[in-house]
C-alpha positions in Angstrom: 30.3 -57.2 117.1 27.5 -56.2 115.2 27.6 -53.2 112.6 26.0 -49.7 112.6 25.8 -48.3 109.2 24.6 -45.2 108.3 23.0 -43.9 104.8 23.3 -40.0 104.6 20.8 -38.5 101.3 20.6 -34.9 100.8 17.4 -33.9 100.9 16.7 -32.6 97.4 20.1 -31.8 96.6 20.0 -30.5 93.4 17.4 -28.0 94.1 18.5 -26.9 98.1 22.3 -26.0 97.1 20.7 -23.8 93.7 18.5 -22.2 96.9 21.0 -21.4 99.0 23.0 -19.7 96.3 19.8 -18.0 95.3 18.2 -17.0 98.9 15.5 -15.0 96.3 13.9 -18.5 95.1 13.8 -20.4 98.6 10.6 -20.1 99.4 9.0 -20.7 96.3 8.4 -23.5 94.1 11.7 -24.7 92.8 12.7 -27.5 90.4 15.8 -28.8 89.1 16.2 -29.9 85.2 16.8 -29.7 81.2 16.2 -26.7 79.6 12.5 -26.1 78.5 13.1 -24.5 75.0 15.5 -27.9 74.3 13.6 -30.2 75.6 16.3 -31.4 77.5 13.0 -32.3 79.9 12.5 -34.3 83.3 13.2 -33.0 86.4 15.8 -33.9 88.4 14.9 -32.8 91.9 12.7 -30.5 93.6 12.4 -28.2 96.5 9.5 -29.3 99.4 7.4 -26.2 98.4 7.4 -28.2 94.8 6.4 -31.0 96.2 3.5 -29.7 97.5 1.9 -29.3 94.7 2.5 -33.0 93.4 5.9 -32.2 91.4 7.9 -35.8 91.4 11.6 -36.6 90.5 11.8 -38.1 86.4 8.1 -36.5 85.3 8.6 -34.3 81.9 9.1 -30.5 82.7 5.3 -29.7 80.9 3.9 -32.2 83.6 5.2 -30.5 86.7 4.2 -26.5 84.7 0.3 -28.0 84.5 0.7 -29.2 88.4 2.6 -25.8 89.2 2.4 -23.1 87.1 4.8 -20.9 88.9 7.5 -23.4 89.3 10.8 -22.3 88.6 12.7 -24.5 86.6 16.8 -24.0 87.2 19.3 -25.8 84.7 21.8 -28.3 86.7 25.0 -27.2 87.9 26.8 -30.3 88.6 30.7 -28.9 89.1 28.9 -27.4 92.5 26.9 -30.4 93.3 30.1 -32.2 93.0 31.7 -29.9 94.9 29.0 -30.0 97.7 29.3 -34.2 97.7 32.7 -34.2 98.4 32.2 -32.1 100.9 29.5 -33.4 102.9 32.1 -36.8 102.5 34.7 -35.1 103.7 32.4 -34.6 107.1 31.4 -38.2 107.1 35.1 -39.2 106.9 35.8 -37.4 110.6 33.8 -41.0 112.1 35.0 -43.5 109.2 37.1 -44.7 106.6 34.4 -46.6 105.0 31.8 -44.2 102.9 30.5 -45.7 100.2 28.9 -43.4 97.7 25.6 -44.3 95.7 24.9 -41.7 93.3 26.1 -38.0 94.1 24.1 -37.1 96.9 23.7 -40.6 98.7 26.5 -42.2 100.9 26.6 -45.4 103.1 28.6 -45.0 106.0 30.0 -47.5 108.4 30.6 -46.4 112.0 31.3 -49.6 113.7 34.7 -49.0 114.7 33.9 -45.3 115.7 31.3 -46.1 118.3 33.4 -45.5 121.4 34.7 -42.8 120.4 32.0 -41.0 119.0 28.7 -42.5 120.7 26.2 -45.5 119.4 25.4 -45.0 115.6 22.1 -42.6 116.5 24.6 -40.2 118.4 27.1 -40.1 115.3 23.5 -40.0 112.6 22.3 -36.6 115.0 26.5 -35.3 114.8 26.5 -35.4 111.2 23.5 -34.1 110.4 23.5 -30.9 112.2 27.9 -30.3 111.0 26.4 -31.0 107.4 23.5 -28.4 108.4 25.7 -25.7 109.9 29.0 -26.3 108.0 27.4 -26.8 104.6 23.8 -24.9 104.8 21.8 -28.0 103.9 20.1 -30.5 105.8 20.4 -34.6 105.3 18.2 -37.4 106.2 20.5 -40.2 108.1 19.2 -44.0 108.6 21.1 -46.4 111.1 20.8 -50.2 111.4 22.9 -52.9 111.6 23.0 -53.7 107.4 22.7 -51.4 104.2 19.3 -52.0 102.7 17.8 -51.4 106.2 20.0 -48.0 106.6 18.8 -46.5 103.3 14.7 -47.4 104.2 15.7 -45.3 107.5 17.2 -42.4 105.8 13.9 -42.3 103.1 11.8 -42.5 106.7 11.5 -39.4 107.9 12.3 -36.2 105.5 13.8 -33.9 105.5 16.1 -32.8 108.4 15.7 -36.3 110.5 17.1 -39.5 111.8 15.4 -42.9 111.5 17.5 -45.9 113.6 15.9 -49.3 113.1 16.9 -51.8 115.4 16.2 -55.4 115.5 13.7 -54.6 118.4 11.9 -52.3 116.4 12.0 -53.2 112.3 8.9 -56.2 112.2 7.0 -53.0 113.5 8.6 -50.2 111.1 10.5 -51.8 108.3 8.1 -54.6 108.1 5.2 -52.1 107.7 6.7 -50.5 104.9 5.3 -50.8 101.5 7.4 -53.6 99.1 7.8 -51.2 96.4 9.5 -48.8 99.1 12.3 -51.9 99.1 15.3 -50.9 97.4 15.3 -52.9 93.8 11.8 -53.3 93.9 11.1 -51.5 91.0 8.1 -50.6 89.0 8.3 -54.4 87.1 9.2 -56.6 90.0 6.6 -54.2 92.7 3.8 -55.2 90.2 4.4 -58.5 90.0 4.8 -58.5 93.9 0.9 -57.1 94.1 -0.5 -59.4 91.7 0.4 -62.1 94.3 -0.6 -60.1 97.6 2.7 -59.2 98.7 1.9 -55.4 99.8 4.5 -54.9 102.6 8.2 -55.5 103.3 7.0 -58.1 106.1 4.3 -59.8 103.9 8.0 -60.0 101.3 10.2 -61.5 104.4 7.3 -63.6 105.3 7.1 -65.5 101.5 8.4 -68.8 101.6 11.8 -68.4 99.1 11.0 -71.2 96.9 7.8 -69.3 96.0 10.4 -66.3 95.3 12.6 -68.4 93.3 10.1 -69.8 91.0 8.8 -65.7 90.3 12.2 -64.2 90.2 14.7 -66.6 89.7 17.5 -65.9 91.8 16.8 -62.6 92.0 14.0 -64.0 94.8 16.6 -64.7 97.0 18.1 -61.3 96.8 14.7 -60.0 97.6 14.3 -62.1 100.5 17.6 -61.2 101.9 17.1 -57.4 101.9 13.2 -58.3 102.9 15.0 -59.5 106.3 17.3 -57.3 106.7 20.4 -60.0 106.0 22.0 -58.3 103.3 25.6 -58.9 104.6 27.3 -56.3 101.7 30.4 -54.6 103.1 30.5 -50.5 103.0 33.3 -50.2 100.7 36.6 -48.0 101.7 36.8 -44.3 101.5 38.7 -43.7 97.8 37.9 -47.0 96.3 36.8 -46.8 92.6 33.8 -48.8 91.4 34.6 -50.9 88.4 33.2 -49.2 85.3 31.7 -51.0 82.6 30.5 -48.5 80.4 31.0 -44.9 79.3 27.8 -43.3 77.1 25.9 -40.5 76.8 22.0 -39.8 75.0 20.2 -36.7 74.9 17.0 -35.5 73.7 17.7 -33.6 70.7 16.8 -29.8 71.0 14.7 -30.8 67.8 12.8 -34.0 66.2 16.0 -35.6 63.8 14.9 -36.1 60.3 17.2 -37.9 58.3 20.9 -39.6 58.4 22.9 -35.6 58.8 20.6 -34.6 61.9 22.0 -37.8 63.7 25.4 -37.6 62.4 25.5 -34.3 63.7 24.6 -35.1 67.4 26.6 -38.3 67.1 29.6 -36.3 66.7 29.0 -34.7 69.8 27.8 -37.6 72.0 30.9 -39.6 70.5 33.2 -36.8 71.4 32.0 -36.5 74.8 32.3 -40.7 75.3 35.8 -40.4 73.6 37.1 -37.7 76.3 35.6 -39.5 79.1 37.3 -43.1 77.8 40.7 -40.7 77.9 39.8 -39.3 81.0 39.1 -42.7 82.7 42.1 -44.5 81.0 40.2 -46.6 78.6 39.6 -48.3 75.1 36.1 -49.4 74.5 35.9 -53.2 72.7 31.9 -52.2 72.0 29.9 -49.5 70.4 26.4 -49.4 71.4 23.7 -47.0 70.2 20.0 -46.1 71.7 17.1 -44.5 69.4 13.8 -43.2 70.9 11.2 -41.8 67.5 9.1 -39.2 68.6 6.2 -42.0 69.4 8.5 -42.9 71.9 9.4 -46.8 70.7 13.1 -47.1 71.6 15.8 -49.6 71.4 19.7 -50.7 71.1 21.7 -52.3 68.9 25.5 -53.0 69.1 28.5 -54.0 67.5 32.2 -55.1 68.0 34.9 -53.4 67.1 38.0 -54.6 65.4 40.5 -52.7 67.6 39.8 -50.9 71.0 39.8 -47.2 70.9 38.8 -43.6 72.2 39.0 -41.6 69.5 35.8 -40.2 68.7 36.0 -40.5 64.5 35.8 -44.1 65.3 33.1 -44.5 67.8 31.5 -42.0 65.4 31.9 -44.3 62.4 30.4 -47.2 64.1 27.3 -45.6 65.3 26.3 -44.1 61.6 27.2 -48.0 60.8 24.5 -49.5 63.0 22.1 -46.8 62.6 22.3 -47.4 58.7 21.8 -51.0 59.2 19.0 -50.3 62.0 16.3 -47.5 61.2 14.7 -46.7 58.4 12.9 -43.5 59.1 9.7 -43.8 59.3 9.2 -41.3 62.3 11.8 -39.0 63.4 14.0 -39.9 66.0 13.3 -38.0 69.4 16.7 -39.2 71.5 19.6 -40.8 70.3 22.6 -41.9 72.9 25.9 -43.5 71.9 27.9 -46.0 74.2 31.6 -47.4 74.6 31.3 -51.1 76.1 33.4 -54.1 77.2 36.3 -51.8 78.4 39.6 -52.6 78.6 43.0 -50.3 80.1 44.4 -48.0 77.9 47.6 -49.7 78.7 46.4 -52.9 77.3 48.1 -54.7 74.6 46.7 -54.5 71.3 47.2 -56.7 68.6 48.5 -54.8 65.3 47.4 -55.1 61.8 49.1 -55.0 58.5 46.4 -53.6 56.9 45.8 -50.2 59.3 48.1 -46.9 60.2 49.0 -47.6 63.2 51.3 -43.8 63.3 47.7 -42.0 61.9 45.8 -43.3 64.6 48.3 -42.3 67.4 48.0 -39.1 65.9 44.7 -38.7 65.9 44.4 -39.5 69.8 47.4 -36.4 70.1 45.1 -34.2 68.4 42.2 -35.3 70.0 43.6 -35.1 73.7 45.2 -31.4 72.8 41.5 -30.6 71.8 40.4 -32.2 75.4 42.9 -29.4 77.0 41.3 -26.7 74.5 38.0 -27.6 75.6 39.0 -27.5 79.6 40.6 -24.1 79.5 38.2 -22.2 77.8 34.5 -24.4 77.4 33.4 -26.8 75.3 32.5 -24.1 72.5 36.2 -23.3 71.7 36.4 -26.3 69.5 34.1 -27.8 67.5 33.8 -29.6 63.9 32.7 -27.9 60.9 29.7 -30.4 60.3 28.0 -30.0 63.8 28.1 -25.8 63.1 25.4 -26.7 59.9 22.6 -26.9 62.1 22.7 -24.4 64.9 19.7 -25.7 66.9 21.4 -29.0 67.2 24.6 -27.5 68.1 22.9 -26.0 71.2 24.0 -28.9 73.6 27.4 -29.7 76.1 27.0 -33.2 76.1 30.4 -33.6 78.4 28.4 -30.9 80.7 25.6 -32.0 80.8 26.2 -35.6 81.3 29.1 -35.7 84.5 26.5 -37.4 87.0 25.7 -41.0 86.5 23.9 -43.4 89.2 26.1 -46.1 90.9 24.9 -49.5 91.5 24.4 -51.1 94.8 26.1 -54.4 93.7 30.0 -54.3 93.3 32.3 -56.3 90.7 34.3 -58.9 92.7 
């Protein structure tokens, strides 16, 4: 039996729930993203009178102002964008146990096992649309074919408000039509590279002999190919199940260009306090400390180091971090964005081996402080607690990097 999937996106999520909890704004220009006085600046989504007037997901907040000078820039919510996700899933899990998320407003769906109950996989695509539309006062875009890749290109078809099915009657003339860089994974890099060969289209793509493939991409050709055809044979995973996490960070663009060593330790303390609570949160130790610098010419890199124990308190991820930026940058030019990273995960409950030389009682006490701050800090807002050092510069202190930093993309491919 062959499968129906379904991808669900809300169309410009962000920006329709702040609408309709703001009837005012909805029919003006409306934009999702950082705050414009921080510089906490690219925009996260946008309403369709926005995108009239060329505003695009990821441009800085100054570049959609000169295309739109009366947009309306709205800072991110995400507990009720959460709340609205698991929502709309709760909807999609009337027709199946297997939803896949991908990101906060996206969802894979399999209906195969629902079909005689419910109607072919178009019938189920109209259903949930207009229960998300009534029940939920937003509208979705729903694509339906027989594999993943295919389902997603259908639900990025026709916006906003519709359903796209592509069937294997009718995807040489639609999918196939497509442009390559429309192909999900086919990113700015690889659609380049796709061009400078005359590969234009998803059919020219499933038309390209695989060895050629191969020797461009390596074995990511073959991926190409697969999802080119429309053979990606990925399951939708089950309702509940937890993608394997590899890596807890956060980075921010600093309210203000950081000068010297003390402006960084100041926003490392609160980028490793956010990572430590989320390691707690989660249930994990990171192995790995990695940091990120941008300067304010915009050069960036990373640079990493092991740790000799795994931990999540945040004086030792702090320590770390100081280490390799000491080691790493010399200040030249300010730094413009700085982000901090715990890597190579392991359970909380894991085994550690103990040292002679190390207080094993201090550090357990630490993580009691540190988790009776976490319960502080959930009561009554991040700003009930805070160090001592971080209060020195109060434009600095003017982020909630735990806040701000709850929504992170999730990747296609799975852990097995």
């Amino acid at each position: 039996m062959e499968r129906t999937i379904l991808h669900v996106d809300m169309n410009s999520c962000y920006a329709s729930i702040e609408c309709l909890h703001n009837p005012g704004i909805r029919h003006l220009p409306v934009a999702v993203g950082g705050d414009v006085e921080a510089r906490h600046g690219i925009i996260l989504a946008k309403n369709e009178h926005a995108k009239k007037f060329g505003v695009k997901t990821g441009e800085a907040l100054w570049q959609a102002k000169e295309k739109c000078p009366k947009l309306i820039i709205i800072q991110p919510h995400y507990d009720l964008y959460l709340r609205f996700s698991r929502l709309a899933r709760q909807i999609y899990a009337d027709y199946s146990d297997q939803i896949e998320p991908f990101g906060l407003d996206e969802a894979w769906v399999d209906v195969t096992g629902s079909t005689h109950l419910y109607g072919d996989g178009e019938t189920i695509a109209q259903t949930i649309r207009e229960r998300v539309k009534f029940e939920l006062g937003i509208t979705v875009s729903v694509g339906a074919s027989w594999n993943k890749v295919y389902a997603k290109l259908g639900s990025d078809y026709k916006k906003p408000d519709a359903v796209t099915v592509f069937t294997r009657d009718n995807y040489r003339d639609l999918v196939w039509a497509l442009p390559v860089d429309d192909l999900l994974y086919v990113g700015r890099a690889t659609g380049r590279k796709l061009h400078e060969r005359n590969v234009h289209t998803i059919g020219q793509l499933a038309n390209t002999d695989p060895r050629w493939l191969r020797s461009w991409f390596g074995k990511w050709g073959d991926v190409l190919y697969t999802f080119a055809n429309g053979e990606d044979p990925s399951p939708v995973a089950q309702a509940g199940d937890e993608s394997i996490i590899k890596s807890i960070g956060n980075s921010t663009t600093t309210p203000r260009d950081l000068m010297n060593e003390q402006d960084a330790a100041i926003i490392f303390y609160m980028l490793a306090e956010s990572v430590a609570e989320r390691l707690r949160e989660h249930g994990f130790l990171a192995r790995t400390v990695q940091i990120s610098l941008r300067d304010n010419g915009l050069f960036a890199f990373e640079r990493q180091c092991k740790l000799a124990h795994p931990t999540c308190l945040s004086g030792e991820l702090h320590t770390a971090a100081m280490k390799l930026l000491r080691a790493n940058y010399n200040w030249i030019k300010p730094l413009r964005s700085i982000g901090i990273r715990g890597t190579d995960l392991v359970p909380a409950t894991s085994p550690t081996q103990l040292t002679l030389f190390e207080d094993q009682a201090q550090r357990e006490r630490y993580e009691r402080l540190e988790r009776s701050i976490d319960d502080i800090r959930r009561r009554f807002g991040h700003y009930a607690f805070c160090r001592a050092v971080c209060t020195m510069d109060k434009t600095l202190n003017n982020i909630s990097p735990k806040d701000e930093h709850t929504i992170h993309p999730v990747g296609f491919f799975k852990a097995i």
